[in-house]
C-alpha positions in Angstrom: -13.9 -11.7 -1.4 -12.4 -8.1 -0.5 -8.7 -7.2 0.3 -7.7 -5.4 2.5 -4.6 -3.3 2.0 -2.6 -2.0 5.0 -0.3 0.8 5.0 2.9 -0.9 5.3 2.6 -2.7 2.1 2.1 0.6 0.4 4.8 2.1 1.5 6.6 -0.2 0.1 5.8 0.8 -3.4 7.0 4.6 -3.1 10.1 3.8 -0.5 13.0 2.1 -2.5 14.8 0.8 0.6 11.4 -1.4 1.1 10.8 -2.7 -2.2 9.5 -6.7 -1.8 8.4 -8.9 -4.7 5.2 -9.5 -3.0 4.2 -5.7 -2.5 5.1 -5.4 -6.1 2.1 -8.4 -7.2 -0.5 -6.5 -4.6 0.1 -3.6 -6.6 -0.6 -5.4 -9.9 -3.6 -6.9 -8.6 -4.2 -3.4 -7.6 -4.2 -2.2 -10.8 -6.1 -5.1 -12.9 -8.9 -5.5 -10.3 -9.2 -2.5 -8.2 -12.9 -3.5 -6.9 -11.1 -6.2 -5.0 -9.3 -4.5 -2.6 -10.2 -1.8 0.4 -8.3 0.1 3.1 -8.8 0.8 6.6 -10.4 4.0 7.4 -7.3 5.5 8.4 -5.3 4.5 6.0 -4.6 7.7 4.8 -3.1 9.0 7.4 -1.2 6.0 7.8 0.6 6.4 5.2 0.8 10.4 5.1 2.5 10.2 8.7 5.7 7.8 7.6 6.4 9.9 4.0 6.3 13.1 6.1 8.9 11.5 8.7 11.0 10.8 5.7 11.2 14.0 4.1 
């Protein structure tokens, strides 16, 4: 089975306000089994948008 990983639990790993215990295991599961997971096509930009707001 595949993962998908949205934006919003990403961002909670680089934003510090947002931390959550359960972004934190995603990201471990991340890490040990990457060929799990997937994103959404725009994912990217997803992401890119919100850290350029807060800059």
């Amino acid at each position: 089975m595949i993962w998908v990983i949205y934006a919003s639990v990403v961002l909670r790993w680089f934003i510090e306000d947002e931390n959550h215990p359960n972004a934190e295991e995603v990201l471990r599961k991340v890490i040990d089994t990457p060929k799990l997971f997937a994103v959404p096509e725009l994912f990217a930009f997803e992401v890119f948008s919100v850290l350029f707001k807060l800059q």
